[in-house]
C-alpha positions as a LaTeX table, in Angstrom:
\begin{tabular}{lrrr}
\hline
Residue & $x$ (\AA) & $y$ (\AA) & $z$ (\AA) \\
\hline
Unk1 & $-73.15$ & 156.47 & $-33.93$ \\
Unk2 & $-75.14$ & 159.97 & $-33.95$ \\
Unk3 & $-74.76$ & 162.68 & $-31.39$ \\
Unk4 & $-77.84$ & 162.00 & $-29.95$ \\
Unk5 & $-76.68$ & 158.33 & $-28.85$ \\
Unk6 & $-75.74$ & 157.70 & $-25.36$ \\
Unk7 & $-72.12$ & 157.33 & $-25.59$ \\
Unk8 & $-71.20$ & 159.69 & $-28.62$ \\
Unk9 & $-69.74$ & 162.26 & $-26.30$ \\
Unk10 & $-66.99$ & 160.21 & $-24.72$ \\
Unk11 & $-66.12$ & 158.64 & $-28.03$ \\
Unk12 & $-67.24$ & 154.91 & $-27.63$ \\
Unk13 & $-67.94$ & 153.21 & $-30.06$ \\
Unk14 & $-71.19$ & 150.53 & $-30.60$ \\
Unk15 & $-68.72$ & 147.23 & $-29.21$ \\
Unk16 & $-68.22$ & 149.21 & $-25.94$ \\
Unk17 & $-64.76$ & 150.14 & $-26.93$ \\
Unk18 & $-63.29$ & 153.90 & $-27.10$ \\
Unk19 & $-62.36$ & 155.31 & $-30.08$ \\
Unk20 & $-58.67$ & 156.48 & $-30.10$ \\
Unk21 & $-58.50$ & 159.87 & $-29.91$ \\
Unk22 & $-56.71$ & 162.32 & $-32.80$ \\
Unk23 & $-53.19$ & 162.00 & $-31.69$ \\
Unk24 & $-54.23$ & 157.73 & $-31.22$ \\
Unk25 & $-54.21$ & 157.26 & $-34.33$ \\
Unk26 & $-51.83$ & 155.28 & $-36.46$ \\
Unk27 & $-52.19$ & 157.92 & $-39.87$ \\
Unk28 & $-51.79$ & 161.16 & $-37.16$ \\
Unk29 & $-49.11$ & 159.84 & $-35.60$ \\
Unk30 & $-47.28$ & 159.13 & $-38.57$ \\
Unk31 & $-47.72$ & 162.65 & $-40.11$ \\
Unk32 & $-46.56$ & 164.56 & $-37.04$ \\
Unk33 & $-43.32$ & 162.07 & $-36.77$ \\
Unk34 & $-42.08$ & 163.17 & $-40.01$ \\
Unk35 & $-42.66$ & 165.97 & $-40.11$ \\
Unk36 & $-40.46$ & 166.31 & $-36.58$ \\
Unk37 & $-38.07$ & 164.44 & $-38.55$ \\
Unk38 & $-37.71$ & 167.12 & $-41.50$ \\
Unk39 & $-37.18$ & 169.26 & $-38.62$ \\
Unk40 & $-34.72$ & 167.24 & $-37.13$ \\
Unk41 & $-32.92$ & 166.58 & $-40.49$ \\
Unk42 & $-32.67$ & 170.20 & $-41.56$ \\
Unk43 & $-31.52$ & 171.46 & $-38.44$ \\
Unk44 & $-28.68$ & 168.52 & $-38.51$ \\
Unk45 & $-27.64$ & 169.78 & $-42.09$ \\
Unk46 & $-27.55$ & 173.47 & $-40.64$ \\
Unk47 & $-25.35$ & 172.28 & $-37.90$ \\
Unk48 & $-23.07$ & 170.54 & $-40.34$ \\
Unk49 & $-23.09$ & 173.08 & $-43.11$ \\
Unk50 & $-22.55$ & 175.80 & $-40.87$ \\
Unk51 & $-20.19$ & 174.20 & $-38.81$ \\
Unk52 & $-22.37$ & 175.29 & $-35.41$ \\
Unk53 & $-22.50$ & 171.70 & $-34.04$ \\
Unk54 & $-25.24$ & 172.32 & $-30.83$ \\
Unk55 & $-27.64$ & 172.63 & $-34.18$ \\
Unk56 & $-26.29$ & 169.03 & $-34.81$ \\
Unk57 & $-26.33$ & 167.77 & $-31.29$ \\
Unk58 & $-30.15$ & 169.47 & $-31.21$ \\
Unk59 & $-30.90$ & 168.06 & $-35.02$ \\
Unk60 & $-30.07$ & 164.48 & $-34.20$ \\
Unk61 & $-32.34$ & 164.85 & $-30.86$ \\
Unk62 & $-35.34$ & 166.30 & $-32.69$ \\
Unk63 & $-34.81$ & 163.46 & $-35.61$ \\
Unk64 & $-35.06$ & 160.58 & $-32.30$ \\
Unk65 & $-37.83$ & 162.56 & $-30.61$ \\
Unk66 & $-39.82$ & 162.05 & $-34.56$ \\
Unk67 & $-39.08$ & 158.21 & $-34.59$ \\
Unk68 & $-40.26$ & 157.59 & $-30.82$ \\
Unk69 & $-43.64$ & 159.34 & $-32.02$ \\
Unk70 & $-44.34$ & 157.76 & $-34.90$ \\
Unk71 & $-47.09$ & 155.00 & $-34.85$ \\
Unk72 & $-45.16$ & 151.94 & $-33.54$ \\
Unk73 & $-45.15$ & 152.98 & $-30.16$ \\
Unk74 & $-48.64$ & 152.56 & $-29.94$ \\
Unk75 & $-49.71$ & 149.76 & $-27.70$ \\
Unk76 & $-52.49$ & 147.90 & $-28.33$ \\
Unk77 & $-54.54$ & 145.23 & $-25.89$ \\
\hline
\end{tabular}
């Protein structure tokens, strides 16, 4: 589908169904849930290595925030 196509602007595709936007997709969504996951792990092993334990409380929230984004919380019809 060109730009010139009725439709290209709001993303449908030729079978009349919308394409999933950036954050839709399965690959995105996986990227940006590990990488909130690092996150979440290193701030966990600062908490525990420096004995600060809101850095673990916060750690093990940031490393379930990562796994609720990733892609199989995507629901498809």
């Amino acid at each position: 589908m060109t730009r010139d196509e009725p439709g290209a602007e709001r993303g449908e595709r030729g079978d009349g169904r919308a394409r999933p936007r950036i954050f839709g997709r399965p690959a995105v969504r996986r990227v940006i849930s590990r990488v909130v996951v690092v996150v979440g792990a290193v701030l966990a092993l600062l908490g525990v290595l420096s004995a600060r334990y809101g850095l673990l409380v916060v750690g093990i929230i940031v490393i379930g925030l990562g796994a609720a984004l990733g892609p199989g919380r995507i629901r498809r019809e």
